[in-house]
C-alpha positions as CSV (number, residue, x, y, z in Angstrom):
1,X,0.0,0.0,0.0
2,X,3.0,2.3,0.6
3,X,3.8,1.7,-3.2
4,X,0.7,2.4,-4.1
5,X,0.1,5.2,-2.1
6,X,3.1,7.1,-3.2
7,X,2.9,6.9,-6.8
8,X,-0.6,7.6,-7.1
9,X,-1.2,10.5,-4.2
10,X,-1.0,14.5,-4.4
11,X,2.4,14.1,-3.2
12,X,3.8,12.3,-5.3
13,X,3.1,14.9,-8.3
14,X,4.1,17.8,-6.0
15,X,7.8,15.5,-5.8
16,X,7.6,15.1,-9.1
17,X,7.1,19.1,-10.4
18,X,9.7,20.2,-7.6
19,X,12.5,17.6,-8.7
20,X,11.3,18.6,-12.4
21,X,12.3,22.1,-12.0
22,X,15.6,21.2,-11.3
23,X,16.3,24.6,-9.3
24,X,18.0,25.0,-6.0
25,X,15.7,25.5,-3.4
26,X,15.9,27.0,0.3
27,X,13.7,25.5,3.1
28,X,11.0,28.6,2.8
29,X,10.6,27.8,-0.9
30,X,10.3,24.1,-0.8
31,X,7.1,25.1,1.8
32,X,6.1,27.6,-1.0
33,X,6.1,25.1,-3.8
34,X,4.4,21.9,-1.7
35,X,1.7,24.7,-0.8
36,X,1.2,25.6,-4.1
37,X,0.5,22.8,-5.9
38,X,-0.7,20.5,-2.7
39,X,-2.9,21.7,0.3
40,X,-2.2,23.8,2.7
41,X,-1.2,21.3,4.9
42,X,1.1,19.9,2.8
43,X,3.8,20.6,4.2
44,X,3.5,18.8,7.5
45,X,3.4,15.2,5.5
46,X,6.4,16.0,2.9
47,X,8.7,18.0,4.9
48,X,9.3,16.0,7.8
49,X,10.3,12.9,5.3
50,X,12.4,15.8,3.0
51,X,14.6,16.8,5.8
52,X,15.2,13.4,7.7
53,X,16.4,11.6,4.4
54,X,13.5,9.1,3.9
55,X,12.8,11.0,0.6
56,X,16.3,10.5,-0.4
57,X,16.0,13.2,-3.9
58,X,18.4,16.3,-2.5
59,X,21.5,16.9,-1.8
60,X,21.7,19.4,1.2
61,X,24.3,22.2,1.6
62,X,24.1,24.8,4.0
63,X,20.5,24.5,4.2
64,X,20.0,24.9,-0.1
65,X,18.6,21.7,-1.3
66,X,19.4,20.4,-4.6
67,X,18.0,17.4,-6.8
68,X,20.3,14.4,-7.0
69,X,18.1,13.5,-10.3
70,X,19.3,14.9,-13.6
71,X,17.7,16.6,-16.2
72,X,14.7,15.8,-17.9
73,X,14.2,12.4,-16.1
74,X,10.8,10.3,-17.3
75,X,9.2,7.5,-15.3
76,X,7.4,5.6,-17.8
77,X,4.6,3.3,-16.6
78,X,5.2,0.6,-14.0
79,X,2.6,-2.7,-14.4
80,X,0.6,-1.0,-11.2
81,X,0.0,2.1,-13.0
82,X,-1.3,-0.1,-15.4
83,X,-3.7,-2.0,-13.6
84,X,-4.5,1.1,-11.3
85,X,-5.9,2.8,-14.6
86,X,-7.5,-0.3,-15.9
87,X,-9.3,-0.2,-12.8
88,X,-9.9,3.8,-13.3
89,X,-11.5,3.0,-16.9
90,X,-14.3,0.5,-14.9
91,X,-15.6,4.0,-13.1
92,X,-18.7,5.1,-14.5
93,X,-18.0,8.3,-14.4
94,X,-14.8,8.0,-16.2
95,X,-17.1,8.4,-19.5
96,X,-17.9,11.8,-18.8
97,X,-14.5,12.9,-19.9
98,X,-13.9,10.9,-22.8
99,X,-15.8,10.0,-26.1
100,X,-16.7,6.5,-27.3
101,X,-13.6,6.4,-29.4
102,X,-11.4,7.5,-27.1
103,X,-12.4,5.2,-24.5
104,X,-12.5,2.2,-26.8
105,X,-9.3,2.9,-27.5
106,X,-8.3,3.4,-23.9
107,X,-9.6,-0.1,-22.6
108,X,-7.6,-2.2,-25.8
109,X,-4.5,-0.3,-24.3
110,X,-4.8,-1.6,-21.0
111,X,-7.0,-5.1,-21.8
112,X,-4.2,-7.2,-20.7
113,X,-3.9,-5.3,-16.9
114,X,-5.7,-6.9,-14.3
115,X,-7.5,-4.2,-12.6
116,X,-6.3,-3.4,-9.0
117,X,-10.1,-2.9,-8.1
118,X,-13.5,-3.3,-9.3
119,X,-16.8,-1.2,-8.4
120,X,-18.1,-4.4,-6.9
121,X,-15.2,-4.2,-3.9
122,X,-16.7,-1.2,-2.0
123,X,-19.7,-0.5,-0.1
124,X,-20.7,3.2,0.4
125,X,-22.1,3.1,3.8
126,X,-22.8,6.7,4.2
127,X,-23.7,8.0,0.6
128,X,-27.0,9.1,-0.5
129,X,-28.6,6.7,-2.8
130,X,-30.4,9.3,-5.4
131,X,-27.1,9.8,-7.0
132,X,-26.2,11.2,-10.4
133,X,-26.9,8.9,-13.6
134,X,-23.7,9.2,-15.0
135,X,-24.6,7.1,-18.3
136,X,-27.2,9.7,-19.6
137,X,-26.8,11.0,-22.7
138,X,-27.7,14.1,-22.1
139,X,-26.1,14.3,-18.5
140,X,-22.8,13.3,-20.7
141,X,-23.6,16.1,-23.2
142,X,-24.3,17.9,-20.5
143,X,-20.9,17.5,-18.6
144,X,-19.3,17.6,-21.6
145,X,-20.4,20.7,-22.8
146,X,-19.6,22.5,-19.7
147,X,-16.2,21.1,-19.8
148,X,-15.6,22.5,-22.9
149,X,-17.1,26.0,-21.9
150,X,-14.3,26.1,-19.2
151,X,-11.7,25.5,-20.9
152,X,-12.8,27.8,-23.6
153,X,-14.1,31.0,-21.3
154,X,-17.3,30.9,-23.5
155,X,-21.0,31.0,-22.1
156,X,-23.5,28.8,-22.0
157,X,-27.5,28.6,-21.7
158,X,-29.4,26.1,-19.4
159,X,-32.6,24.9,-19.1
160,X,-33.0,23.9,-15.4
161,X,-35.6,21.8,-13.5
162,X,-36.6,23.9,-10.2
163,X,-39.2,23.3,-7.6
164,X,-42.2,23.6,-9.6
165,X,-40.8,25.4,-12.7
166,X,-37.7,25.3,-15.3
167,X,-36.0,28.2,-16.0
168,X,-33.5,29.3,-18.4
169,X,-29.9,30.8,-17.4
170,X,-27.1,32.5,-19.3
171,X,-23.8,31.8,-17.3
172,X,-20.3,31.9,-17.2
173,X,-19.4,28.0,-15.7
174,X,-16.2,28.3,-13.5
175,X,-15.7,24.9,-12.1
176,X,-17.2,21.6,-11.4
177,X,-17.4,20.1,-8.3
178,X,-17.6,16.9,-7.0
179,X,-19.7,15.5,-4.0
180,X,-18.6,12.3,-2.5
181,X,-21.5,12.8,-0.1
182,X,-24.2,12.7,-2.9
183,X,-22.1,10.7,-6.1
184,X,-22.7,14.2,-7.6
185,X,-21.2,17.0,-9.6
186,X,-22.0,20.7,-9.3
187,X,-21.5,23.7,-11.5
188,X,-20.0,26.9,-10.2
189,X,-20.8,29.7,-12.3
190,X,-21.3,33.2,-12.5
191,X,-24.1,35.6,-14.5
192,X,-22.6,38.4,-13.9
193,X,-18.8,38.3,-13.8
194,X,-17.7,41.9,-15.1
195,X,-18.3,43.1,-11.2
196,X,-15.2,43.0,-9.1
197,X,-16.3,40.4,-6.6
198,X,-18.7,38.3,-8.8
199,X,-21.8,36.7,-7.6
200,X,-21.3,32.8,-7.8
201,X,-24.1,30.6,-7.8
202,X,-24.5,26.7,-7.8
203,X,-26.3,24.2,-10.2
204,X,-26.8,20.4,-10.0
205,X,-25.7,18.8,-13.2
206,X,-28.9,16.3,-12.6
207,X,-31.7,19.0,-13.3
208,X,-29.9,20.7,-16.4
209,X,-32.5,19.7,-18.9
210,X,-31.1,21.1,-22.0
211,X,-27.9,22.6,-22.5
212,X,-26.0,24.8,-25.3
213,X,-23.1,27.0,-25.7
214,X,-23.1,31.0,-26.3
215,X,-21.3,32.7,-28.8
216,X,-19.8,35.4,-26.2
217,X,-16.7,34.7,-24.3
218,X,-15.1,36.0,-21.3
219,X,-11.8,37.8,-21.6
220,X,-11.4,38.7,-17.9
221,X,-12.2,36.0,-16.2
222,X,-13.6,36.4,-12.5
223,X,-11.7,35.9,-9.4
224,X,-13.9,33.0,-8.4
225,X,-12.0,31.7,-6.1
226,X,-12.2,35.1,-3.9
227,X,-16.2,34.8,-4.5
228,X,-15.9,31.3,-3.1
229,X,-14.4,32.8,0.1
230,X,-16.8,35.8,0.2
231,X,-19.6,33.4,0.1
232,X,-18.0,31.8,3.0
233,X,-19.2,32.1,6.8
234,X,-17.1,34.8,9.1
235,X,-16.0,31.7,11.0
236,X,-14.8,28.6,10.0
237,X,-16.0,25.0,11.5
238,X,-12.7,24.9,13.9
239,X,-12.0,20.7,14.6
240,X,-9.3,19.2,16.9
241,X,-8.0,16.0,15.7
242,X,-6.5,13.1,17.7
243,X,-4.2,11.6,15.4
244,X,-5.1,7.7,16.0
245,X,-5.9,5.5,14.0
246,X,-4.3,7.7,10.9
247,X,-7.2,10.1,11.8
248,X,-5.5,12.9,10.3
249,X,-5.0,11.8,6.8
250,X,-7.9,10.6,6.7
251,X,-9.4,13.5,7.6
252,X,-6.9,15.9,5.1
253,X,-8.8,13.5,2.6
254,X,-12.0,13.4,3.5
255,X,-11.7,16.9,3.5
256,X,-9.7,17.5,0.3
257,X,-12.5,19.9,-1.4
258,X,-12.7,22.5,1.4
259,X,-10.7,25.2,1.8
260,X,-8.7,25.0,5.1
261,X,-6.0,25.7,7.4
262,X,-4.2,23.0,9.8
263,X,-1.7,23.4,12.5
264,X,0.0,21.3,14.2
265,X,-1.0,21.5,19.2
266,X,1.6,18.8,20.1
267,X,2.4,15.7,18.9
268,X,-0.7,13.8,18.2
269,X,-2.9,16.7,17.7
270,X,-3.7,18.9,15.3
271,X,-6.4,21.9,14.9
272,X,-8.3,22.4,11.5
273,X,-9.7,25.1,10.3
274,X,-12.4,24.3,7.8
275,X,-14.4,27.3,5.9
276,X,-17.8,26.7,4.4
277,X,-20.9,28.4,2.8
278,X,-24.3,27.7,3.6
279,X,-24.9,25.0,0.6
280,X,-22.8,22.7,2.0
281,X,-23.2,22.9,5.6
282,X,-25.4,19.9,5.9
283,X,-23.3,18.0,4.0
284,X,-20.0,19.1,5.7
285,X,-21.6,18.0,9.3
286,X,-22.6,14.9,8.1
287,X,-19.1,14.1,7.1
288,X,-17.7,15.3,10.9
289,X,-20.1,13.2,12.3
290,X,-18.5,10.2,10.6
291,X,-15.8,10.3,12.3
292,X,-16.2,9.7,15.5
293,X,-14.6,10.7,18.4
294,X,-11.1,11.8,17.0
295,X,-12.7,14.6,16.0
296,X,-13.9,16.7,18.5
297,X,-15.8,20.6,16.9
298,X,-15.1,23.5,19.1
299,X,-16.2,26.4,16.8
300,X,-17.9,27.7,15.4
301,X,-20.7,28.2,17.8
302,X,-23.7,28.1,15.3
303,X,-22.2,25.2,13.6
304,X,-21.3,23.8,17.3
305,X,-25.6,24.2,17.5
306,X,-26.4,22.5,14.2
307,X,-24.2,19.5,15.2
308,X,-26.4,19.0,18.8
309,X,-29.7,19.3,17.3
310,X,-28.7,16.8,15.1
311,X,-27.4,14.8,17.6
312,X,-31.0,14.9,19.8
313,X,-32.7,14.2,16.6
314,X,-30.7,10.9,16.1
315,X,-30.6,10.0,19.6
316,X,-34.7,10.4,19.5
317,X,-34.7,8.1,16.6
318,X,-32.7,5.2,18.1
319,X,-35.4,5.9,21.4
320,X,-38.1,4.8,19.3
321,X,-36.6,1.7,17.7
């Protein structure tokens, strides 16, 4: 599992850019880069293993660190990087990003790789069941379509399925999201992104009836990732995590699609700092809850409210079995 774990993680593609760079880096920078292109706490998994040697790749003098690999190294594909993406290519939703050819083509490449998994080997014991159906034609059109408008800056026009109407929205899509939760994806996008701090709104993929693309395109692109944090609470959910049983990583995982902040107490504990918006608040508690006791919630204190009335209302229901 180490094996596995190291090729196929975040961190292993942060190694891999860093040592690609081929640059001479102090200890502040090496934070800077793992940051950048992991998570914010990052650092705390791959700089540890850096400085004691166990991630043998520099050479160390007078604090400068230097690759020991020379330039324009490759790692071509091992056999389980082979099976790991023949077992990729049995995901359902792994169609949503490629086209029948492509994906034909794709599964004759890797015929001969055992997968390492197939669908059939896990059990979702806390996932809603009224998830996505990824093998829709138009939910693939759909997805498909919106990938393209990101990638392109263009604009797009949805019919949408609402409460007891469907209405149809002009928008600039920023980003899909993915909900583990739910097994479904989310559009971020904006209808008005000229204004400084643009107003973001969210869309389930699921009740986009119709879908086409807009011959207008967006030169300036919005700083969505500031109106992500403008649409966030004042507080965070603040969590501090026993690290037993690997509860941290798990929890950096579980957590992957939030933005947040860790820091290390002492040496088994560590405080997280998770910020959320309204949309996902039930879903975010849901997922604390899961954990048990190595997590323990001390702010904030409406969400600290939330998480005991939910907590009465599932202690009434095991009353009345």
């Amino acid at each position: 599992m180490n094996l596995f774990s190291d090729i196929y993680n975040c961190y292993y593609q942060v190694m891999k850019k860093i040592l690609s760079q081929q640059c001479a880096f102090s200890k502040k920078d090496l934070n800077c880069c793992i940051k950048e292109d992991g998570f914010e706490e990052s650092p705390l998994f791959i700089m540890p293993k850096i400085l004691s040697g166990e991630w043998d790749f520099f050479e160390e003098n007078n604090g400068i660190f230097i690759s020991k690999l020379s330039d324009g190294f490759s790692i071509p594909l091992s056999k389980l990087q082979k099976c790991y993406i023949s077992a990729l290519l049995l995901d359902e939703k792994i169609q949503l990003f490629f086209n029948e050819e492509q994906l034909d083509s794709l599964k004759k490449l890797f015929a001969d790789y055992k997968p390492l998994w197939t669908p059939e080997d896990f059990y979702y014991y806390d996932r809603f069941t009224d998830k996505d159906d990824f093998s829709s034609p138009v939910y693939i059109n759909v997805f498909q379509t919106i990938l393209s408008a990101i990638k392109n800056c263009q604009w797009i026009s949805i019919n949408y399925k609402g409460k007891n109407s469907i209405n149809i929205h002009e928008l600039l899509p920023c980003r899909l999201e993915y909900s583990l939760k739910n097994d479904r994806f989310r559009l971020i996008a904006s209808p008005c992104p000229g204004n400084s701090v643009p107003r973001i709104e969210l869309y389930n993929l699921s009740n986009m009836i119709e879908i086409s693309l807009i011959e207008k395109y967006e030169t300036n692109l919005p700083d969505i990732n500031k109106a992500i944090r403008e649409s966030y609470y004042k507080e965070p959910v603040r969590l501090l995590i026993k690290d037993k049983r690997n509860a941290l990583e798990r929890t950096m995982l579980q957590f992957a699609n939030y933005e947040k902040n860790t820091t290390k107490i002492d040496n088994d504990t560590y405080e997280c700092c998770i910020y959320y918006n309204k949309n996902v608040e039930t879903e975010l508690l849901i997922e604390i809850l899961s954990f048990g006791p190595v997590l323990q919630v001390t702010g904030n204190e409406y969400f600290l409210e939330q998480l005991k009335q939910r907590l009465k209302k599932q202690a009434g229901l095991m009353g009345n079995l």
